[in-house]
C-alpha positions in Angstrom: -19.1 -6.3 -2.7 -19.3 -4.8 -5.6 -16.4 -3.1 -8.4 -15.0 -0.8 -9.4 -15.3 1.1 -5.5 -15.9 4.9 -5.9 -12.9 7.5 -6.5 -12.3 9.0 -3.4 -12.4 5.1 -1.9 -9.7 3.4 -4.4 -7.8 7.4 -3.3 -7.5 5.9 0.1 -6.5 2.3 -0.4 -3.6 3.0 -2.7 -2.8 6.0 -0.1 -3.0 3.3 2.6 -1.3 0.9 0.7 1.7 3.4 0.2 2.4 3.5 4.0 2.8 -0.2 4.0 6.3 -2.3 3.9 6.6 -4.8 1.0 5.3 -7.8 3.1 2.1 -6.1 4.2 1.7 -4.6 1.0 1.3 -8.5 -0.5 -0.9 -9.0 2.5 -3.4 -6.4 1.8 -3.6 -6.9 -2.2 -4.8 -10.6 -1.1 -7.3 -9.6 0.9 -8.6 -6.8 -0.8 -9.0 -9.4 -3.7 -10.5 -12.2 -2.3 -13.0 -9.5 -1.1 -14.0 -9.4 -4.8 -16.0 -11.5 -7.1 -14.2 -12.7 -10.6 -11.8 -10.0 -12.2 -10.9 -8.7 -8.4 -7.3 -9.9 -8.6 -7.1 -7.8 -11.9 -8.7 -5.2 -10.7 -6.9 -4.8 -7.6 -3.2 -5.4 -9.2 -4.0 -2.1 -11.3 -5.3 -0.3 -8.7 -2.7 -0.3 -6.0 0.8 -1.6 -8.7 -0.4 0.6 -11.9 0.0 -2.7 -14.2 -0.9 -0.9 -17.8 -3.0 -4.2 -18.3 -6.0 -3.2 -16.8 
């Protein structure tokens, strides 16, 4: 799978991730990252928390 994933896509997965409580937001930021080749953590942590970093 390939990164970054199309506007409208990353749209829906931090609108998804929204809905979520705390423990199932961890949940699905670890396996939307091991999804991922290098950098997917990263990439992932400023998609659906904002870090600045990225």
């Amino acid at each position: 799978m390939s990164f970054p994933y199309k506007k409208n896509i990353e749209k829906s997965m931090k609108k998804f991730y929204d809905s979520l409580c705390e423990k199932n937001k961890r949940r699905y930021a670890a396996i939307e990252s091991e999804k991922l080749s290098h950098g997917g953590v990263n990439y992932i942590s400023a998609l659906l928390l904002k870090f600045p970093n990225y």
